[in-house]
KEVOTOR-410024 format. One record per residue (C-alpha): residue number from 1; y, z, x. Coordinates in nm, 2 decimals. Each point is the difference from the previous one (the first is absolute). Example, Ala and Ser with C-alpha at 12.3 -4.5 7.8 and 13.67 -1.06 7.14 Angstrom:
(1 (-0.45 0.78 1.23))
(2 (0.34 -0.07 0.14))
This chain:
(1 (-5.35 -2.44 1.62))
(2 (-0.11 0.17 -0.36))
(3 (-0.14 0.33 -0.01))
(4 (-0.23 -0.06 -0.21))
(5 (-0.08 -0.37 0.17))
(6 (-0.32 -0.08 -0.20))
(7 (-0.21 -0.33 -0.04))
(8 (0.18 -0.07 -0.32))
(9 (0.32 0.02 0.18))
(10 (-0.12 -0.23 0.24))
(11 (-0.13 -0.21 -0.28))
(12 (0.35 -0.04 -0.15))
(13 (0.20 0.01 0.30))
(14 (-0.22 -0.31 0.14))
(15 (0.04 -0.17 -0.37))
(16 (0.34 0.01 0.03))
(17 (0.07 -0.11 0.36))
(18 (-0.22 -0.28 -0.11))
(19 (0.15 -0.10 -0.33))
(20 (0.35 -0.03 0.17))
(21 (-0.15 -0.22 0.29))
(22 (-0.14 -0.23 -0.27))
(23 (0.30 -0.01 -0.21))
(24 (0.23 -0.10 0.31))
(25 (-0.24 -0.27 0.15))
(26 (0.05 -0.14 -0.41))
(27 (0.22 -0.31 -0.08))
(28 (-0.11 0.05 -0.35))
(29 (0.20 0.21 -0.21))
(30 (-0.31 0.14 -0.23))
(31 (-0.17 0.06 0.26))
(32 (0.26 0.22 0.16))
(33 (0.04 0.16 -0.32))
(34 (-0.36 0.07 0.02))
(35 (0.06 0.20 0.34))
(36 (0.31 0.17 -0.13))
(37 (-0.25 0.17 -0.28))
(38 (-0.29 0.13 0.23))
(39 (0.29 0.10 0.25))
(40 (0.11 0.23 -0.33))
(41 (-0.38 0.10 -0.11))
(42 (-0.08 0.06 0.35))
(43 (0.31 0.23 0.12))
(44 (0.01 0.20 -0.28))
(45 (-0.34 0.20 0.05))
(46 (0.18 0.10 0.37))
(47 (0.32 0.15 -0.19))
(48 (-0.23 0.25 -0.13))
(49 (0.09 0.36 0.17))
(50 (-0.14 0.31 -0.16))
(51 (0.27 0.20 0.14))
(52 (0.33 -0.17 -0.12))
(53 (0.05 0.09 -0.35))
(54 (0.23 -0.32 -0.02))
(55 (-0.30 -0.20 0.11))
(56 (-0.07 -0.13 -0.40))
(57 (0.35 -0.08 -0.06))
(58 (0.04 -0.18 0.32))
(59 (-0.31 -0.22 -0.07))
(60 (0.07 -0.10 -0.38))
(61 (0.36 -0.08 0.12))
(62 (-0.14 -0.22 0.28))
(63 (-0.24 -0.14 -0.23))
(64 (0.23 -0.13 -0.31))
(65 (0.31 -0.08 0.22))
(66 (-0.28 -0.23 0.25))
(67 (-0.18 -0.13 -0.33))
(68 (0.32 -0.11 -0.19))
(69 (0.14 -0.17 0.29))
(70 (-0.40 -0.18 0.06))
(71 (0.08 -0.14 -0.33))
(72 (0.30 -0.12 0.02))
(73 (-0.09 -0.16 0.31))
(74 (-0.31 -0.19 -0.19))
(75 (0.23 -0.11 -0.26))
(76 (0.20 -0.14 0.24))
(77 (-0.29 -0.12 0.19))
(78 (-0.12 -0.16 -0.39))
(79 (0.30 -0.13 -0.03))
(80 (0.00 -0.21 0.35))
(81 (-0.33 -0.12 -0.10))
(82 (0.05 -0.16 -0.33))
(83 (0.31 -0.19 0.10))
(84 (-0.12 -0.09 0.35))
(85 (-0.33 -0.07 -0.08))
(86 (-0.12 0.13 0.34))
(87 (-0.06 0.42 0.18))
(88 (0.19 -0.10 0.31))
(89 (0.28 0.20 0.07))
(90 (0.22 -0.26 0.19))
(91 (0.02 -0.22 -0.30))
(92 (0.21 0.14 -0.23))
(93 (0.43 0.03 0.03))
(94 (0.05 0.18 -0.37))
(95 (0.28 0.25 0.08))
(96 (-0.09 0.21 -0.29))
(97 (-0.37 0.00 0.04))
(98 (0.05 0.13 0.36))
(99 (0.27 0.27 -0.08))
(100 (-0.26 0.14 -0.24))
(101 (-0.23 -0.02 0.29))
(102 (0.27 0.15 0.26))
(103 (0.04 0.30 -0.28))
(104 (-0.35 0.06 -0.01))
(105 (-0.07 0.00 0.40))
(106 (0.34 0.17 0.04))
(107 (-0.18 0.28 -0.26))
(108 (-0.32 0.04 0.21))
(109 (0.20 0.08 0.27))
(110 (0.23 0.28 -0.08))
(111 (0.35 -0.19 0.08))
(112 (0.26 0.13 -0.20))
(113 (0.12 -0.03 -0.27))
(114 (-0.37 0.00 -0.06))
(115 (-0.07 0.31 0.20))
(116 (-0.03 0.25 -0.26))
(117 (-0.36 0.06 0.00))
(118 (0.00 0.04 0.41))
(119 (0.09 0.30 0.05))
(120 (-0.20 0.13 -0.30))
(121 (-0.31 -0.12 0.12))
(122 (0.08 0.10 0.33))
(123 (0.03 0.35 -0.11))
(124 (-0.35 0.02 -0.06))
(125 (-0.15 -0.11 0.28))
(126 (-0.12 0.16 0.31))
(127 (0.12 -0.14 0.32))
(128 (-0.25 -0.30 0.12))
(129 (0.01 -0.09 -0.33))
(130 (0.39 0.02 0.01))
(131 (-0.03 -0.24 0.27))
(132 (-0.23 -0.22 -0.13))
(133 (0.22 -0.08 -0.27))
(134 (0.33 -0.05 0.17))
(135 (-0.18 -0.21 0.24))
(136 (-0.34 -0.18 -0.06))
(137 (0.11 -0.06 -0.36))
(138 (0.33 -0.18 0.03))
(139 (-0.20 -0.30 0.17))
(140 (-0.15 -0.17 -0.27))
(141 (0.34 -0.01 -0.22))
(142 (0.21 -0.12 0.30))
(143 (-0.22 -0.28 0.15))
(144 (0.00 -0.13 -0.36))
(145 (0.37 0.04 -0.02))
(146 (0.01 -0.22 0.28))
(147 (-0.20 -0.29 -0.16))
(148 (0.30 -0.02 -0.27))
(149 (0.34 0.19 0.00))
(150 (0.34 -0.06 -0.14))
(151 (0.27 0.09 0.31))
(152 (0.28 0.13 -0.16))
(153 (-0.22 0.25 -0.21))
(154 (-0.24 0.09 0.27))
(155 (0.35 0.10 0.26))
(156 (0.12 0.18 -0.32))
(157 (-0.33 0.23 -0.08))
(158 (0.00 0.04 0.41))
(159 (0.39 0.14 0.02))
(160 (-0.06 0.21 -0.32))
(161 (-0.33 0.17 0.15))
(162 (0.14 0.08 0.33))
(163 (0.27 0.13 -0.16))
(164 (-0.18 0.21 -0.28))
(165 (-0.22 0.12 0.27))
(166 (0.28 0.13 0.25))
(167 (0.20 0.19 -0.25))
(168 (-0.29 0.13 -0.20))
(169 (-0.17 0.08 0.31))
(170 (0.31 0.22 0.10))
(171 (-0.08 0.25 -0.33))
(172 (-0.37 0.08 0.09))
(173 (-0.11 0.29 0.03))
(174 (-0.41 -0.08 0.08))
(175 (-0.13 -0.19 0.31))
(176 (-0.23 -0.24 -0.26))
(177 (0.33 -0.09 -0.13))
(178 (0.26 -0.06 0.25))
(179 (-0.31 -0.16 0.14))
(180 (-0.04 -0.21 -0.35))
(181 (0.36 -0.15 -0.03))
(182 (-0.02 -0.05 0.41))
(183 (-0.30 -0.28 -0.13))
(184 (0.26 -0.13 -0.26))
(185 (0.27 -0.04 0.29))
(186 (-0.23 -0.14 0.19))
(187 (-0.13 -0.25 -0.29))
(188 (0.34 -0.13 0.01))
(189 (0.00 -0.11 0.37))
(190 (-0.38 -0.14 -0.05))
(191 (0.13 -0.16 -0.28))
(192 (0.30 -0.20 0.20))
(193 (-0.25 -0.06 0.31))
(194 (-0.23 -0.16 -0.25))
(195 (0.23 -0.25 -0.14))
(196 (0.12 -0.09 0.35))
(197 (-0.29 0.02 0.18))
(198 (-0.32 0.07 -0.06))
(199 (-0.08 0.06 0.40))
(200 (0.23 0.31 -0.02))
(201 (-0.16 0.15 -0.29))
(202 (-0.31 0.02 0.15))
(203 (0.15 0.15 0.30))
(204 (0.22 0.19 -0.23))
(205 (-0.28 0.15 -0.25))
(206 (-0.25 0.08 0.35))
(207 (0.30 0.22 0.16))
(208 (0.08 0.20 -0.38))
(209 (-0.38 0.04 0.02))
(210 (-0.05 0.21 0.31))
(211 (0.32 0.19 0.02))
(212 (-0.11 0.09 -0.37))
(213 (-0.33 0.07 0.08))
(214 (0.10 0.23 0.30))
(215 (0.22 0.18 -0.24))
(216 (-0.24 0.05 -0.29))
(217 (-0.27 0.09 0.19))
(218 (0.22 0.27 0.20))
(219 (0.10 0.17 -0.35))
(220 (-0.32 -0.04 -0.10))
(221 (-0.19 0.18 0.26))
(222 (0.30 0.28 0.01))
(223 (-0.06 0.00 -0.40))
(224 (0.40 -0.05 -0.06))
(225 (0.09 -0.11 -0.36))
(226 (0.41 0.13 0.00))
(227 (0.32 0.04 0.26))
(228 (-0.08 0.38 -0.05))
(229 (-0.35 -0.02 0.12))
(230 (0.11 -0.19 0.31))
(231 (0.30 0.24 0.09))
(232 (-0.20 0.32 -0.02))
(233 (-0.29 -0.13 0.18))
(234 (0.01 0.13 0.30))
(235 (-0.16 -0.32 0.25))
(236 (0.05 -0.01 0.33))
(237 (0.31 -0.20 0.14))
(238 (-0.19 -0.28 0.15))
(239 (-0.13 -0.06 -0.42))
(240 (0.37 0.01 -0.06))
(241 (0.08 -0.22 0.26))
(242 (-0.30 -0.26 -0.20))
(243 (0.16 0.03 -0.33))
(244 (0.38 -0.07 0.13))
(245 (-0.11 -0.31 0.18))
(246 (-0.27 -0.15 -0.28))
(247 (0.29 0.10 -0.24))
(248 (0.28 -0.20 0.15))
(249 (-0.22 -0.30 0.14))
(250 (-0.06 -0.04 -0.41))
(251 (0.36 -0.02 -0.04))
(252 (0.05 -0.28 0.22))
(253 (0.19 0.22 0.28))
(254 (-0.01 -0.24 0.38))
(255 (-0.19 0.05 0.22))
(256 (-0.28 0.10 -0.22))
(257 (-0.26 -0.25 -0.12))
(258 (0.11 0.04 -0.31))
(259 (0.35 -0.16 0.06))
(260 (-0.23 -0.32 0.13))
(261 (-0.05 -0.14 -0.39))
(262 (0.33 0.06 -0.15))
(263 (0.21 -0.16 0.32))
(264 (-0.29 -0.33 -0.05))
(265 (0.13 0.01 -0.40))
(266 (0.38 0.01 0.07))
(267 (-0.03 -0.26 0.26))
(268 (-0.19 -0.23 -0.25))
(269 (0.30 0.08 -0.25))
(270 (0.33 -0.07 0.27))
(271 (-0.19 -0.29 0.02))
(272 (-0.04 -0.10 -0.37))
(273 (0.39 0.09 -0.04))
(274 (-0.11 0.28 -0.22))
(275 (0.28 0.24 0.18))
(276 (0.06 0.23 -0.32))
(277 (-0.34 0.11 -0.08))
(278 (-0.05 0.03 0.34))
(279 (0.30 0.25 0.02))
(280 (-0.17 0.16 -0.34))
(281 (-0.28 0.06 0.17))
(282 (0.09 0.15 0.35))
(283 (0.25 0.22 -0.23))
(284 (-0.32 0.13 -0.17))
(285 (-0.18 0.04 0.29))
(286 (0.25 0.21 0.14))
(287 (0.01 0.25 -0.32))
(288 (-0.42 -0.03 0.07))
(289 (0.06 0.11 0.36))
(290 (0.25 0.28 -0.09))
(291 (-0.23 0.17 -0.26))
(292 (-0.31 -0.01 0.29))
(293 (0.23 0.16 0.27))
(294 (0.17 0.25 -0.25))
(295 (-0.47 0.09 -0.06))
(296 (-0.07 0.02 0.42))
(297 (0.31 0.20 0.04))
(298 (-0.02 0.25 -0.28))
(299 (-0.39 0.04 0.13))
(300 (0.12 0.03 0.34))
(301 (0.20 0.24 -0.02))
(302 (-0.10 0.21 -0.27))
(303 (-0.35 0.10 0.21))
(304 (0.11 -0.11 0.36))
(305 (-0.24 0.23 0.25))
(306 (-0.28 -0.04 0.23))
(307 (-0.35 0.06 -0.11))
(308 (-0.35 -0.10 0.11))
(309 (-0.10 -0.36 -0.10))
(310 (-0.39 0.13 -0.10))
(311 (-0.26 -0.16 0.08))
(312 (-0.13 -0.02 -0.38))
(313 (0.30 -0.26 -0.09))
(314 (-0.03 -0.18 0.36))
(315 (-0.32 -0.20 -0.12))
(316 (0.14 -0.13 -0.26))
(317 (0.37 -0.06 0.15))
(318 (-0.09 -0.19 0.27))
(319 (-0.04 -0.33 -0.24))
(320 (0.34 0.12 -0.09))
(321 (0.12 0.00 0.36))
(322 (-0.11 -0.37 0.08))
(323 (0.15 -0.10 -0.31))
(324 (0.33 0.18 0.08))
(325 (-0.01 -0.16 0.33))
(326 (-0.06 -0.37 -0.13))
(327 (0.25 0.07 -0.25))
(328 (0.27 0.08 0.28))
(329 (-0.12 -0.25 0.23))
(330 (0.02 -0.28 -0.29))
(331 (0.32 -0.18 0.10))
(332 (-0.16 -0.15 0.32))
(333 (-0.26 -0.25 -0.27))
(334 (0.35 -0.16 -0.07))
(335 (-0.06 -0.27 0.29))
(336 (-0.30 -0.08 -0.19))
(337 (0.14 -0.05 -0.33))
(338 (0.29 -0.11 0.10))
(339 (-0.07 -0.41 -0.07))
């Protein structure tokens, strides 16, 4: 996954994995706390890329934006303790103490408003990392957020992300970015799946996962950074043919797998009477899919020709071609989930 995938690396990436398995199998609120902190100390080492001047920047941001919201999520957890007496999580009903708490999870994660350090951080990353961090690390925050959430704000910070992220995501210029607010739209839709059902989420955050993870390693292997880079590399049409579909399964578009997730989520809100954010949401989505199509067919047709799909990519595409076919075969696990 790394280029430069060392012992150390191994060391940290294994710390981390491990840190957010013990913080989520936690009732106690210190010692999640605990695992929110080696998660920090732990992924921090991996941001480091040599060959990203925005690599420092990106790691001090993540650092003071995930250490000020570890705080406030102690004090809260502080707070809980002297007027309950007890760490359990399930025993306290202050509606202050949690929206503190909400705030800070809502932080870690990169919904907006809170979002402002994303992209930054982002920026500096290379692409597993990139992953990594609009994946693995929104875990830990949202299976906390579950333990304790107020409603109305959790549906608010959920319509204001997919929103942010749709628009912004229209303006972007780099893949790591449209990319970026892409994770914030789809924090939004995690973030209404987790306060219906925590099922969904699961299924929800697995799906995000390897259509993201097809994606990322694709432009990583390619070495694409920017909409420029894509359109004057000159691929063969069956690549093409990869990015379209991994592209528009991530924007929800039936049949792909993608589209699997989000029709689970709006079924869980018609039933919850939640008909205006659903109708927020499927607007965004749309403005999500229109900037992904207006990507595959400015890339289509800017370079459309044959040429020979060499044998030096084929190696490594062929994990891209089973993903690709999973990711358009998706729609037929819906039997399974269906209940």
């Amino acid at each position: 996954m790394y280029n430069n995938f060392n012992s150390t690396k191994i060391l940290f990436l294994s710390l981390m994995m491990i840190s957010t398995i013990f913080s989520i199998s936690s009732m106690s609120m210190i010692n999640i706390w605990m695992g929110m902190e080696v998660n920090l100390i732990s992924f921090i080492p991996i941001m480091i890329n040599k060959n990203n001047n925005f690599s420092s920047e990106s790691m001090m941001s993540y650092f003071l934006i995930q250490s000020i919201s570890s705080a406030n999520f102690l004090f809260s957890s502080l707070l809980v303790i002297s007027l309950t007496k007890w760490f359990n999580l399930m025993l306290f009903k202050t509606l202050i103490i949690i929206f503190m708490m909400n705030i800070s999870l809502m932080m870690k994660l990169g919904a907006a408003p809170f979002h402002f350090w994303f992209p930054k951080t982002m920026k500096g990353l290379n692409w597993m990392n990139c992953f990594i961090l609009s994946t693995w690390q929104k875990i830990l925050p949202m299976i906390t957020l579950s333990y304790c959430f107020m409603k109305n704000l959790l549906m608010l910070i959920a319509v204001i992300s997919v929103i942010i992220g749709s628009i912004m995501g229209l303006m972007q210029t780099s893949l790591q970015m449209i990319m970026t607010y892409s994770s914030i739209s789809h924090i939004g839709w995690m973030l209404m799946s987790l306060m219906l059902k925590l099922n969904v989420w699961s299924i929800y955050l697995i799906i995000y996962s390897f259509i993201n993870y097809i994606l990322m390693y694709f432009f990583k292997i390619m070495n694409m950074y920017t909409l420029n880079q894509m359109y004057s590399n000159k691929n063969s049409n069956l690549i093409k043919y990869f990015i379209m579909i991994n592209l528009l399964s991530l924007s929800g578009l039936p049949p792909l797998l993608g589209f699997l997730p989000k029709w689970m989520v709006i079924n869980l809100m018609i039933n919850n009477n939640l008909i205006l954010i659903t109708f927020i949401l499927i607007m965004m989505s749309l403005i999500n899919m229109y900037f992904y199509l207006r990507i595959t067919y400015t890339y289509f047709m800017l370079n459309f020709f044959e040429n020979k799909f060499y044998s030096t990519q084929f190696n490594q595409m062929n994990l891209i071609l089973i993903f690709t076919f999973m990711s358009i075969t998706g729609l037929m696990l819906i039997p399974l989930m269906i209940n």
